[in-house]
LOKEKOL-759461 format. One record per residue (C-alpha): residue in one letter; x, y, z. Coordinates in nm, 4 decimals. Each point is the difference from the previous one (the first is absolute). Layout:
% LOKEKOL-759461
r: A; east: X; north: Y; up: Z
...
% end
This chain:
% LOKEKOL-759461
r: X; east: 6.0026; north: 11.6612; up: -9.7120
r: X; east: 0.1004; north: -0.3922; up: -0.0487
r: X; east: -0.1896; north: -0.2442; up: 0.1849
r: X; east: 0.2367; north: -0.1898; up: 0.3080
r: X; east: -0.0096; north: -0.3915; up: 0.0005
r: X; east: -0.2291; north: 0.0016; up: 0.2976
r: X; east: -0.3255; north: 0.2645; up: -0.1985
r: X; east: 0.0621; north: -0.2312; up: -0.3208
r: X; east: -0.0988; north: -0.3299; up: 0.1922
r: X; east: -0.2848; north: 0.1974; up: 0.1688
r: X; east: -0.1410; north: 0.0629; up: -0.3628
r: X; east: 0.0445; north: -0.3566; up: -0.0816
r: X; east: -0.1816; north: -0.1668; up: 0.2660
r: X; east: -0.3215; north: 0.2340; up: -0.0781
r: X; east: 0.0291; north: -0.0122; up: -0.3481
r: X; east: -0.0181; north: -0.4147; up: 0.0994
r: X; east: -0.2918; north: 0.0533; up: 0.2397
r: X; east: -0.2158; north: 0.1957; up: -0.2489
r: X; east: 0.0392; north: -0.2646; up: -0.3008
r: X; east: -0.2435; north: -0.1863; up: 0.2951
r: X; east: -0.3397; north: 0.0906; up: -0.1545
r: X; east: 0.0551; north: -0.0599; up: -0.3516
r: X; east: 0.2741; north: -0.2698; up: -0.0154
r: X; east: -0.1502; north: -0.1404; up: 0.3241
r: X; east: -0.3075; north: -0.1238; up: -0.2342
r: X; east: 0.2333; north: -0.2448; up: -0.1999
r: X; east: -0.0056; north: -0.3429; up: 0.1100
r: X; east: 0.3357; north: -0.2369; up: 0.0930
r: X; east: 0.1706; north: -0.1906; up: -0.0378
r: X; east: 0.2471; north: 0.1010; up: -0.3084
r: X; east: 0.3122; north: -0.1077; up: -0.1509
r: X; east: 0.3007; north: 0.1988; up: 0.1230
r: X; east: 0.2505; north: 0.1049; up: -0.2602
r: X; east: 0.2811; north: 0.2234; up: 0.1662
r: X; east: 0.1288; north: 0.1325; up: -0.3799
r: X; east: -0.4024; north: 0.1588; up: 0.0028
r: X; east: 0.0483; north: 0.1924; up: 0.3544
r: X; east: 0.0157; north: 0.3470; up: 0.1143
r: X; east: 0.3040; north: 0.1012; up: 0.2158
r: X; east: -0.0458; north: 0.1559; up: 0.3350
r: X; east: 0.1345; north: 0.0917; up: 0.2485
r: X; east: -0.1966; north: 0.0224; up: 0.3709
r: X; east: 0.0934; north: 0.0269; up: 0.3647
r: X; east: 0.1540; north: -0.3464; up: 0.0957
r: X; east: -0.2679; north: -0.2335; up: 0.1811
r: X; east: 0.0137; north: -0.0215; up: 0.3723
r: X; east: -0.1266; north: -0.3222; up: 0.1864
r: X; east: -0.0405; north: 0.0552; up: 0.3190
r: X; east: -0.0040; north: -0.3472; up: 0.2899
r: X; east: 0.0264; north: -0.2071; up: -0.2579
r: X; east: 0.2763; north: -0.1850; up: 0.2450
r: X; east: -0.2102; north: -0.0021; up: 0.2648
r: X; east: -0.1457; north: -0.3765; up: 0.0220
r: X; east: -0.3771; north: -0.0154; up: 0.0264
r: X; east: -0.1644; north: -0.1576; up: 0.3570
r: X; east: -0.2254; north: -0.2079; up: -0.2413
r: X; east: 0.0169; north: -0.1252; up: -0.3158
r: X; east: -0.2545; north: -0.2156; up: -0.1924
r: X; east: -0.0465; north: -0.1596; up: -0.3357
r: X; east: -0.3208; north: -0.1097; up: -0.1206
r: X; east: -0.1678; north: -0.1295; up: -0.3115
r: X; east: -0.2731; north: 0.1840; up: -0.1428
r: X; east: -0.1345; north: -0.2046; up: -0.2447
r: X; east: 0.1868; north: 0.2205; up: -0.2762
r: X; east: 0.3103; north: 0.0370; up: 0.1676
r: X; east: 0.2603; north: -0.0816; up: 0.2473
r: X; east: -0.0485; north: 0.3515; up: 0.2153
r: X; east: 0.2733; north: 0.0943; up: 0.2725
r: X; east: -0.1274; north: 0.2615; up: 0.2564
r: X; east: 0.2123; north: 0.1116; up: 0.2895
r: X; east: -0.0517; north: 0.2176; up: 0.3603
r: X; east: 0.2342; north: 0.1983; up: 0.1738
r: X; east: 0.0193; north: 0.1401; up: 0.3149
r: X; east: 0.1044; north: 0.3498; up: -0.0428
r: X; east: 0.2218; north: 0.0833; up: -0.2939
r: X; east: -0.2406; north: -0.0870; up: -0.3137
r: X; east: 0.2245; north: 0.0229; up: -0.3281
r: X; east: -0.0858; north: 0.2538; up: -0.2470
r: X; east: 0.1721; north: 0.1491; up: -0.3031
r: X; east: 0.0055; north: 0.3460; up: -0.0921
r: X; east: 0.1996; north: 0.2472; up: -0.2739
r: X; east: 0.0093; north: -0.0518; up: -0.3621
r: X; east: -0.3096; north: 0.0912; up: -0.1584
r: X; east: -0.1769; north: -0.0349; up: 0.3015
r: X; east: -0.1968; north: 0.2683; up: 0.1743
r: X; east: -0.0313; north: -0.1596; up: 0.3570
r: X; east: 0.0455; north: -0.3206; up: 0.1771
r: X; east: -0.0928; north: -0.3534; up: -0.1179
r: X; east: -0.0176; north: -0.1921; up: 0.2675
r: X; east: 0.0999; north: -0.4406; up: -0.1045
r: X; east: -0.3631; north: -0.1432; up: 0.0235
r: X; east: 0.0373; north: -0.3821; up: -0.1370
r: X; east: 0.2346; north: -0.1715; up: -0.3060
r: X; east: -0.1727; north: -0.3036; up: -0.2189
r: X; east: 0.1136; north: -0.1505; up: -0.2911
r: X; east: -0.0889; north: -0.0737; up: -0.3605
r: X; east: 0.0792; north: -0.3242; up: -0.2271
r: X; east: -0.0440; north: -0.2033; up: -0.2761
r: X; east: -0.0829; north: -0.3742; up: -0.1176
r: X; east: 0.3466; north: -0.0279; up: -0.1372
r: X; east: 0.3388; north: 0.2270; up: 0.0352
r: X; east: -0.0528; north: 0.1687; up: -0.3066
r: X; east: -0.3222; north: 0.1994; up: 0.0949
r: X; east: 0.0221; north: 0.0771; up: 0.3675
r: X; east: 0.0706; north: 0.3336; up: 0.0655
r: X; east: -0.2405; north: 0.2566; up: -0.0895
r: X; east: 0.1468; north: 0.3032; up: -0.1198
r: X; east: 0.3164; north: -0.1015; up: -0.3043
r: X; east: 0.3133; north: 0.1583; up: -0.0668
r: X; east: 0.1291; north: 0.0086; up: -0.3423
r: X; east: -0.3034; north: -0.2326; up: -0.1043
r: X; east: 0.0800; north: -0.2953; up: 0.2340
r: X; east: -0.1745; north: -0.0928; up: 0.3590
r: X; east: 0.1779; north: -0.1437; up: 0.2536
r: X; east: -0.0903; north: -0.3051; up: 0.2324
r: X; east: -0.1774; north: 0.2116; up: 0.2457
r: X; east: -0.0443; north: 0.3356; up: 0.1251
r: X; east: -0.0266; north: 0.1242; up: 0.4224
r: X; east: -0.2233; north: 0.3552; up: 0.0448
r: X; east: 0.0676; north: 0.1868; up: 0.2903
r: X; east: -0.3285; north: 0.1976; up: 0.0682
r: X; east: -0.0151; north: 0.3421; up: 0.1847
r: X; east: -0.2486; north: 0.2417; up: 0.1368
r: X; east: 0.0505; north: 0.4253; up: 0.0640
r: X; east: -0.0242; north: -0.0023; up: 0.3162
r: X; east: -0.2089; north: 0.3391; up: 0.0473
r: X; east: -0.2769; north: -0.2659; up: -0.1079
r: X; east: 0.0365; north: -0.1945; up: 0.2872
r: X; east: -0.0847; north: -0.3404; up: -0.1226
r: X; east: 0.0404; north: -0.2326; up: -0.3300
r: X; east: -0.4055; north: 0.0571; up: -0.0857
r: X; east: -0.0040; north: 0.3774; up: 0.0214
r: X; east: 0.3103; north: 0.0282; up: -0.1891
r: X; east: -0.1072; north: -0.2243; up: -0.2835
r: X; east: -0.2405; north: 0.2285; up: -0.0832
r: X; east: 0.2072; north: 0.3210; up: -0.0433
r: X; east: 0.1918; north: 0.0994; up: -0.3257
r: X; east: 0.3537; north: 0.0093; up: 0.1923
r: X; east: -0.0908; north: -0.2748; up: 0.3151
r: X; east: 0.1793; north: -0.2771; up: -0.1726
r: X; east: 0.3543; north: -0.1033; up: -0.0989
r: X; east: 0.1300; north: -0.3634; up: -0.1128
r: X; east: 0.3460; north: -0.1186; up: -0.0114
r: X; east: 0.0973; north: -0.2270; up: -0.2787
r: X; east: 0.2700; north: -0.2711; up: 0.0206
r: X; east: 0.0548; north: -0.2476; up: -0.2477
r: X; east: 0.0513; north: -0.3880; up: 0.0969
r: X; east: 0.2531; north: -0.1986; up: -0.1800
r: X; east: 0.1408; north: -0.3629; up: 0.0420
r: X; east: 0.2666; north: -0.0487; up: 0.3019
r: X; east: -0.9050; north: -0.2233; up: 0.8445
r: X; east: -0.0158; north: -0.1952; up: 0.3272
r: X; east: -0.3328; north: 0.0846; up: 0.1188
r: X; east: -0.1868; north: 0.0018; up: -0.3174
r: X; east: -0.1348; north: -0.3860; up: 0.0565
r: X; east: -0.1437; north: 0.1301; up: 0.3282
r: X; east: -0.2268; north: 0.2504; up: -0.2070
r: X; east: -0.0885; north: -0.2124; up: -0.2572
r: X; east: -0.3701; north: -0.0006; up: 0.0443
r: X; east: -0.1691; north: 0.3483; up: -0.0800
r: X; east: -0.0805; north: 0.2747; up: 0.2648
r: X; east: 0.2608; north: -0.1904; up: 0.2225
r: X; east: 0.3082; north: 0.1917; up: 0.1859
r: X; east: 0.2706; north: -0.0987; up: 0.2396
r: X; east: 0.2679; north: 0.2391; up: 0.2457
r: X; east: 0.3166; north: 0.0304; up: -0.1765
r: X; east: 0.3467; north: 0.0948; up: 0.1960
r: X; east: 0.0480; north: 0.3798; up: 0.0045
r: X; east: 0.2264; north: 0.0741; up: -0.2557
r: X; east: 0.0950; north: 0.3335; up: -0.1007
r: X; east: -0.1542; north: 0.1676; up: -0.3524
r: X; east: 0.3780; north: 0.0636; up: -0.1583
r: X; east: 0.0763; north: -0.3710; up: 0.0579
r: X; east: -0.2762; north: -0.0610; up: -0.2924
r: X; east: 0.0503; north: 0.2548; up: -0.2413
r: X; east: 0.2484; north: 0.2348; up: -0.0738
r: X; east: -0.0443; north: 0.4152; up: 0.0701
r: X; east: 0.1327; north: 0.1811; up: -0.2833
r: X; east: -0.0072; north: 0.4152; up: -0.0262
r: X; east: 0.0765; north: 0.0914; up: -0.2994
r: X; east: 0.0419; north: -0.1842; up: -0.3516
r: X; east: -0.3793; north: -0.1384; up: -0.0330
r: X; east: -0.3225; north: 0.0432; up: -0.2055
r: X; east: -0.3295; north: 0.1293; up: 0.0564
r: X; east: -0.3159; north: 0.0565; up: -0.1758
r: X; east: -0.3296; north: 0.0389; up: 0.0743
r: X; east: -0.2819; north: -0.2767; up: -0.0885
r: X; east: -0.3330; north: -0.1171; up: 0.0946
r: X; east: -0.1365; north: -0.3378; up: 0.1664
r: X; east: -0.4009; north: -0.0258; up: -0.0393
r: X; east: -0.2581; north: -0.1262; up: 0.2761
r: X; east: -0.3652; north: -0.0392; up: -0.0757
r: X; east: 0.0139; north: 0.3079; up: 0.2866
r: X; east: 0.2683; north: 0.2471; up: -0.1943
r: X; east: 0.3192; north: 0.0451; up: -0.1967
r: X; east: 0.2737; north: -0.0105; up: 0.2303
r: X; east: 0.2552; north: 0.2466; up: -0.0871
r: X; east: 0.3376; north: -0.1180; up: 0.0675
r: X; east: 0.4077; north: 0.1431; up: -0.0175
r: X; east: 0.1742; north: -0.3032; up: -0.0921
r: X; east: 0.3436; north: 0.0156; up: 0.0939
r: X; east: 0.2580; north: -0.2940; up: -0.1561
r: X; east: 0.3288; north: -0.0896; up: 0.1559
r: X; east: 0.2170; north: -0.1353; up: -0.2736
r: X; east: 0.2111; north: -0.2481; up: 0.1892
r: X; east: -0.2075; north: -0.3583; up: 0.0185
r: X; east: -0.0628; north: -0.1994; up: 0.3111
r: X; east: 0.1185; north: -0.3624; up: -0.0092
r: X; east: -0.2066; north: -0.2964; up: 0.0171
r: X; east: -0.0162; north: -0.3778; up: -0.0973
r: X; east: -0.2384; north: -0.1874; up: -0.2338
r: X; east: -0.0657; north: -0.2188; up: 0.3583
r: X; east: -0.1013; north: 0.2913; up: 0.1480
r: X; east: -0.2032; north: 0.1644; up: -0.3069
r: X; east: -0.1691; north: -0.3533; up: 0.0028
r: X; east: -0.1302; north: 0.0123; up: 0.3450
r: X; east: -0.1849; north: 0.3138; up: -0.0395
r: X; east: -0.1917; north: -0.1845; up: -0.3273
r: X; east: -0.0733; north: -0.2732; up: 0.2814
r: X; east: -0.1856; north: 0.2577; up: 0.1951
r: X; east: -0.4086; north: -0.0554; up: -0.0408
r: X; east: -0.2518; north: 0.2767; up: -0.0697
r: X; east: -0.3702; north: 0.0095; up: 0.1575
r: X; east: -0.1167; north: -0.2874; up: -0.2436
r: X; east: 0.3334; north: -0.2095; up: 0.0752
r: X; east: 0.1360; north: 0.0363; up: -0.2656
r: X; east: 0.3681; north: 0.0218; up: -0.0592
r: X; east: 0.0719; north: 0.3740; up: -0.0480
r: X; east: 0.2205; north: -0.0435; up: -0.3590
r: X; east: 0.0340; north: 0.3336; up: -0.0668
r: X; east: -0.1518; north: 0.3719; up: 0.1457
r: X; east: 0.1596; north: 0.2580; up: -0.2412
r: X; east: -0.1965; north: 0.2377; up: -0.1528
r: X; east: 0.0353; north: 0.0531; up: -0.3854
r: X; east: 0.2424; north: 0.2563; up: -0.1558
r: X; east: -0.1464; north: 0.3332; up: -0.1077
r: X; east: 0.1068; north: 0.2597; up: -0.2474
r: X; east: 0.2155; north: 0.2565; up: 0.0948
r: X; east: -0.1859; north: 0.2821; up: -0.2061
r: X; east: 0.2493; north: 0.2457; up: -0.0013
r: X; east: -0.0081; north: 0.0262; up: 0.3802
r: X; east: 0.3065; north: 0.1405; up: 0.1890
r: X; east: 0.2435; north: -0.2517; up: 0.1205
r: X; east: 0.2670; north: 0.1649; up: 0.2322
r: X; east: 0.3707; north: -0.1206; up: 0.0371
r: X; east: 0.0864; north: 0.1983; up: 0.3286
r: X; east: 0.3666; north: 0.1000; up: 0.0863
r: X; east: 0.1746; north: -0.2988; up: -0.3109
r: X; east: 0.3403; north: -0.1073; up: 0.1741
r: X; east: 0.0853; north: -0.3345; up: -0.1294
r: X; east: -0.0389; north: -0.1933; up: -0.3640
r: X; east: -0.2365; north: 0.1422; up: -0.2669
r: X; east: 0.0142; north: -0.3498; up: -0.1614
r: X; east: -0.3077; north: -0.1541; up: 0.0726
r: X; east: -0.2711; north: 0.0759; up: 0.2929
r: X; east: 0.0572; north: -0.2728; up: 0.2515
r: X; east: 0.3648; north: -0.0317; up: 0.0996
r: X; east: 0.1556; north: -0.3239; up: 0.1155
r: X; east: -0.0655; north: -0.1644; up: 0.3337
r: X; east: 0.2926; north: 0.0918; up: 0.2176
r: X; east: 0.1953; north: -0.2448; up: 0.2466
r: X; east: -0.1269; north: 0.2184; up: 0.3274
r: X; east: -0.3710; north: -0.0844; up: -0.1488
r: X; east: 0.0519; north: -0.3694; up: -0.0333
r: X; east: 0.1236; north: -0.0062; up: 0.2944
r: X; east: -0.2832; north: 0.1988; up: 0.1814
r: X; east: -0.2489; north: -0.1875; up: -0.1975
r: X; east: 0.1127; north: -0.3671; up: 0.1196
r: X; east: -0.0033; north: 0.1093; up: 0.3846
r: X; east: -0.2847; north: 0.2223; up: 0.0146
r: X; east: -0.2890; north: -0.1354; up: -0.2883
r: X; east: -0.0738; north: -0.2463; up: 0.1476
r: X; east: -0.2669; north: 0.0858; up: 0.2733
r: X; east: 0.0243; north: -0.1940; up: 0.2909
r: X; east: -0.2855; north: -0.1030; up: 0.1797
r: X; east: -0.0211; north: 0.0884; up: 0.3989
% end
């Protein structure tokens, strides 16, 4: 008896899930090379009130990073389908950069880093909170976009451990959703507590951003104020590790495809963070 479209994607998504407690174990970032991947094909992703505009909305500096948290009333965002076995609800989104353009992002594809790179962090929601969930083999997901050259309130948050209101704006004015034609792996970050086992999930089209606006994140201080030049962590071997290409619709070419008009536009209105 064949197997419909719907029982193959099923398979998929556990066969994902149970690669968690070996694969899990191997630290990222890597380098992502698209000619290396393995083709599948998944349930499209479904993010749910991602429209919906947040009540409030607040960016702060960590002394690592430049952190953006939001609170909604009601409708919290959350993405589920694809590999994913539940719902993940958006939790925070911080970023990761360089002391020059050349080494910014963290994860590369085809053996080059881009200026920056934006994680979207979320939880499983049967977890209830960020803590709980950090601590369970499947209670974390991060979305990866890529920053390339095309931040109002930065200055205000210059000084470590410092935060200001931002307008509401709404999630998909940021980044872009995609549901099909991404990557995913699975890969570790370590704490002095644990190894955080982590699905990684790449979007292949790059957000835009200026070398102004990369340069006023490296003006941000950390808890010894001290400029914060760069907060990537080093690249790590693959090791043979699974690297998934779900549901392939557009060029084979090379991993990241080009920055598209509708993206330039969306990143010169919306990146750049307006204080409240």
């Amino acid at each position: 008896m064949e197997e419909n479209d719907e029982d193959v994607n099923v398979k998929n998504a556990k066969f994902i899930q149970s690669l968690a407690f070996i694969e899990g174990e191997l630290q990222s970032p890597i380098d992502l090379d698209i000619s290396k991947m393995t083709q599948i094909n998944l349930a499209p992703l479904k993010w749910v009130h991602y429209d919906v505009a947040p009540r409030k909305v607040k960016i702060a500096n960590t002394g690592k990073t430049a952190l953006v948290g939001a609170k909604w009333v009601l409708e919290e965002p959350y993405i589920n389908g694809g590999p994913l076995d539940g719902n993940y609800a958006f939790s925070q989104m911080h970023f990761h950069w360089g002391e020059t353009e050349i080494y910014g992002s963290e994860h590369r594809a085809d053996g080059a880093n881009t200026p920056m790179e934006l994680h979207v962090v979320h939880f499983k929601t049967q977890y209830l909170t960020l803590e709980h969930a950090l601590r369970q083999v499947d209670g974390i997901i991060i979305i990866v976009y890529f920053l390339k050259e095309i931040i109002s309130a930065l200055p205000s948050i210059k000084i470590a451990n410092s935060s200001i209101r931002l307008v509401p704006i709404v999630l998909t004015n940021i980044f872009k959703t995609f549901t099909e034609d991404y990557f995913i792996y699975w890969g570790s970050t370590i704490t002095p507590q644990w190894t955080r086992r982590i699905m990684w999930f790449i979007c292949r089209e790059p957000i835009g951003i200026s070398k102004d606006q990369i340069d006023e994140f490296r003006n941000l201080y950390d808890e010894n104020t001290k400029p914060i030049l760069g907060n990537s962590r080093p690249l790590q071997n693959r090791d043979n590790r699974h690297v998934f290409h779900v549901c392939p619709t557009r060029s084979l070419h090379s991993t990241l495809l080009p920055i598209s008009r509708e993206q330039i536009a969306l990143s010169t209105q919306a990146n750049s963070f307006l204080p409240r």
